[in-house]
C-alpha positions in Angstrom: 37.1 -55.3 223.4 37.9 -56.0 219.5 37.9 -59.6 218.4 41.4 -60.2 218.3 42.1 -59.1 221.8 41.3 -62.8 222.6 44.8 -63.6 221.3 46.2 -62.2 224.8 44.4 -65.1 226.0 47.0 -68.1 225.0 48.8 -66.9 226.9 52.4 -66.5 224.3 52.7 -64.7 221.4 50.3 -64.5 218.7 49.5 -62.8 216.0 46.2 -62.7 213.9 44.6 -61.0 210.7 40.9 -61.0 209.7 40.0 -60.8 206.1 37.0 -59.6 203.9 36.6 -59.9 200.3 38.0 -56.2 200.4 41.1 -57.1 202.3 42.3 -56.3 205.8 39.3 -55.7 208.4 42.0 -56.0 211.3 45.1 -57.1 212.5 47.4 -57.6 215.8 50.9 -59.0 216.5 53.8 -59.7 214.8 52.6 -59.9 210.6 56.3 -60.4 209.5 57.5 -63.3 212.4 59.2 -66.0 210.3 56.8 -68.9 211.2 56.5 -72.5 210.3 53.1 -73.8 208.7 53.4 -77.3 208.7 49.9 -78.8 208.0 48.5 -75.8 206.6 51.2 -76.2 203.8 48.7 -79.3 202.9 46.0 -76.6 201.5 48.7 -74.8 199.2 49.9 -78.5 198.5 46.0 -79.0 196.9 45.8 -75.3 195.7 48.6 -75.7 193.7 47.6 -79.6 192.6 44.3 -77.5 191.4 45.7 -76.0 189.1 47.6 -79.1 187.7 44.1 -80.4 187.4 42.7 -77.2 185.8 45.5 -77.5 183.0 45.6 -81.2 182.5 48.9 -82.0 184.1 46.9 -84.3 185.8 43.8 -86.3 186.7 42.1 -87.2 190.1 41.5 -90.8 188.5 45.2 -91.2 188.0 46.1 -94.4 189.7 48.8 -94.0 192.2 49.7 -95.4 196.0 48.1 -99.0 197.3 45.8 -100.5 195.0 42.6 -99.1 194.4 44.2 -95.9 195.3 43.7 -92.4 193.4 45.2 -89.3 193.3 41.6 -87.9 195.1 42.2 -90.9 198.0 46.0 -89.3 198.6 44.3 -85.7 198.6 41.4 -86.4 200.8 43.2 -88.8 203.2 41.5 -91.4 202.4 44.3 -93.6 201.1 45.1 -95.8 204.0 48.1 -94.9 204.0 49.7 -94.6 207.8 50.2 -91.1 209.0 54.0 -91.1 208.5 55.1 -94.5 206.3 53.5 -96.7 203.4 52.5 -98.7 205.9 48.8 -99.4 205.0 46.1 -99.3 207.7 42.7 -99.9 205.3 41.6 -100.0 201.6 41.0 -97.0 200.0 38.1 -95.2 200.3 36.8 -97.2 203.7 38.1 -94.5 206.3 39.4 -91.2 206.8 43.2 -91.7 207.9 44.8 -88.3 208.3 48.3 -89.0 206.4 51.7 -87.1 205.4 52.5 -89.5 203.8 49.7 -89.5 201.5 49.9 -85.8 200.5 53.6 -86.6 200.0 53.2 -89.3 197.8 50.5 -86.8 195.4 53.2 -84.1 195.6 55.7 -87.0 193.8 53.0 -87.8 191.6 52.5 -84.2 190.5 56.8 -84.0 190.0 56.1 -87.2 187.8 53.6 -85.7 186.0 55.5 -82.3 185.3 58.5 -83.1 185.4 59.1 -80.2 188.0 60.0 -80.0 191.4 56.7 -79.7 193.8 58.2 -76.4 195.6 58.8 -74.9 191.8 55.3 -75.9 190.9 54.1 -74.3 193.6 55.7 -70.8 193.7 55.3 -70.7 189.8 51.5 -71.3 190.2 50.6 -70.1 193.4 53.0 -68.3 195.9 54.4 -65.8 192.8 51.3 -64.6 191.6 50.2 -64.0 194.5 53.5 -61.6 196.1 54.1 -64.6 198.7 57.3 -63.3 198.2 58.8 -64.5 201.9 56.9 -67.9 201.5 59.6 -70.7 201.8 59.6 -74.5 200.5 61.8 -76.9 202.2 60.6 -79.9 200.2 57.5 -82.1 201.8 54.2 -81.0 200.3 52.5 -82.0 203.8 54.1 -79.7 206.1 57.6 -78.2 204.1 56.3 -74.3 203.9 56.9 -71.6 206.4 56.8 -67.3 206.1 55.1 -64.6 207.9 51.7 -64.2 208.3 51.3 -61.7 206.3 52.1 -64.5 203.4 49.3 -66.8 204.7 46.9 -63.8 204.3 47.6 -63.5 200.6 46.8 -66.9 200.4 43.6 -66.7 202.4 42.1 -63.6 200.3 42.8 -65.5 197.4 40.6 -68.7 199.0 38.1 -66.2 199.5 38.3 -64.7 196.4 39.9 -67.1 194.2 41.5 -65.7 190.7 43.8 -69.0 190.0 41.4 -71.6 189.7 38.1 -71.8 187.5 35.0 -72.0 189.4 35.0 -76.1 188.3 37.9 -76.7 190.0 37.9 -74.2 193.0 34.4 -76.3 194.0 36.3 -79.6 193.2 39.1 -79.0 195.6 37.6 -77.0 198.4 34.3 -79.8 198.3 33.6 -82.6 200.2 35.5 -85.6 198.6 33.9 -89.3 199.9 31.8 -87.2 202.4 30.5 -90.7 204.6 34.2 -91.4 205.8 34.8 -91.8 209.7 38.0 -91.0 211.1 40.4 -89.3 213.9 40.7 -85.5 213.6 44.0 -85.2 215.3 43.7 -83.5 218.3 40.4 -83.2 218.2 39.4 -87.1 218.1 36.9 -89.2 216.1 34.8 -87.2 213.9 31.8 -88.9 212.4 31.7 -87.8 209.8 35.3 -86.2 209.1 34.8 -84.0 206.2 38.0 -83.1 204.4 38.5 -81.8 200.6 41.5 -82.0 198.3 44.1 -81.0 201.3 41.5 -78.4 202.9 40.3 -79.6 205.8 36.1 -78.7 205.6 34.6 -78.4 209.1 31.3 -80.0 208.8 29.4 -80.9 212.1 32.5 -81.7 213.5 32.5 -81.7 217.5 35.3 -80.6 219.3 36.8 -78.6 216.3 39.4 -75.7 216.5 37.0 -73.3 214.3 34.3 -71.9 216.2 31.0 -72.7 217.0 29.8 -70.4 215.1 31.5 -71.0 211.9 29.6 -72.5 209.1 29.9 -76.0 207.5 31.3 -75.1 204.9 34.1 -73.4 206.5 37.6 -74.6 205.0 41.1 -74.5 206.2 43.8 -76.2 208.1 45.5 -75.9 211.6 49.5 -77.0 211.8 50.9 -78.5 214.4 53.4 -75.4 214.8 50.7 -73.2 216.1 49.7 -71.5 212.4 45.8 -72.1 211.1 43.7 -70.4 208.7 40.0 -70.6 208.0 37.9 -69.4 205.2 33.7 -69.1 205.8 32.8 -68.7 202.7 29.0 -67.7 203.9 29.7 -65.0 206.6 33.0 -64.0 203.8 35.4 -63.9 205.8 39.0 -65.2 206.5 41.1 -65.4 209.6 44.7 -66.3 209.9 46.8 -67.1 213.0 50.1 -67.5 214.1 51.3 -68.4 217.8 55.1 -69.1 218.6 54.0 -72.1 220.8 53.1 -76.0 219.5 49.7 -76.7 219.0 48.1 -77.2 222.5 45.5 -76.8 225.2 45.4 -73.5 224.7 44.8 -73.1 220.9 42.1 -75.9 221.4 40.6 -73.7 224.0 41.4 -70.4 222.4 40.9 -70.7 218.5 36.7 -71.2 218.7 36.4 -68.2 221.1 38.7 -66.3 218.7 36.6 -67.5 215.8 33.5 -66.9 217.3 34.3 -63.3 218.4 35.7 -62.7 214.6 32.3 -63.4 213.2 30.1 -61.6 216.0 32.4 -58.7 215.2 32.8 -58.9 211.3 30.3 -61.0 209.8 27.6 -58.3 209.2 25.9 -56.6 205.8 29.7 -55.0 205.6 30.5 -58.5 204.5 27.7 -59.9 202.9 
């Protein structure tokens, strides 16, 4: 049984692709299925807000949301902003409150600092250089993106190996950021701590978690609500993506850390060291 046989196991379609530094190890299901990222668009949300960084466009430090809130707090959710509204839960900085609304608000602050359209920004400094050619934008930088997953895998090589972001700031935005904070992972409950980076989510110690058990600390990625996820391990170098055609559920949080576990017992070897 390969690795990605487990995908029979949710039970509706899925598709998957696992990545080395050298590109495609293997691959099942439907690469060119049309599917909706939602909260992994958060990632290519900081990926591209990277690269604002990297040329100056604009500055973590830059002042922006409540008060006491930074363009980092938006990033890292730690704004205190409410999931969905500018309703404020906490000061900055105190918890980790997973918010929309607060990647939102960064992608505004990047259009104000540009003077370009967040979807433009992104497909000019991420998406087109890297072929993402069937990626689409529909306008929130938390959850507006959708393509195939063949798209996503583009994206996840170049997290592996990136090309578009400097060493400096490929640390900065795939790093811990405020690495004490306490807060709900959703679906997965409170996480103590709840490691995230500039729109990555960072898997830490975290305990229930949709990577698997397996997976290093310093694994990074996001999971969308829509049933897409990708993770990167940066120290068994390798990448996975997914796609499923069903709402996150019971079964992805049952079936993603067996997939992920039998991903690395099959891939991470000296072939990927």
């Amino acid at each position: 049984m390969t690795s990605l046989e487990h995908l029979d196991r949710f039970g509706f379609e899925a598709a998957a692709i696992v990545l080395g530094p050298e590109g495609v190890r293997e691959q099942r299901g439907d690469l060119e299925r049309p599917r909706r990222w939602r909260s992994v668009t958060k990632a290519l949300t900081g990926y591209a807000i990277g690269i604002a960084l990297q040329e100056d466009r604009v500055a973590l430090a830059d002042p922006v949301g409540p008060p006491g809130c930074t363009l980092r707090h938006l990033l890292a959710h730690a704004s205190g902003y409410f999931y969905e509204s500018d309703r404020i839960l906490h000061r900055p900085g105190t918890r980790r409150g997973y918010s929309n609304y607060g990647i939102d608000e960064a992608g505004h602050h990047l259009e104000r600092a540009t003077g370009r359209d967040v979807g433009d920004w992104v497909r000019e400094k991420v998406t087109g250089p890297l072929g993402m050619d069937a990626t689409e934008w529909t306008g929130s930088a938390s959850v507006g993106a959708s393509g195939p997953l063949g798209d996503l895998a583009l994206f996840a090589a170049e997290v592996l190996r990136p090309t578009l972001l400097e060493r400096r700031w490929y640390d900065e935005v795939t790093g811990v950021q405020f690495p004490e904070l306490v807060g709900i992972m959703p679906g997965f409950g409170k996480q103590s701590p709840n490691p995230f980076g500039l729109g990555f989510e960072i898997r830490g110690t975290k305990s229930p978690h949709w990577t698997g058990s397996a997976n290093s600390e310093r694994t990074i990625g996001h999971f969308g609500m829509r049933g897409s996820a990708f993770w990167v391990d940066p120290e068994a170098d390798l990448a996975l993506v997914i796609g499923t055609s069903h709402d996150f559920c019971d079964a992805h949080r049952e079936v993603m850390p067996l997939l992920a576990d039998a991903v690395l017992a099959e891939h991470a070897g000296p072939r990927a060291r």
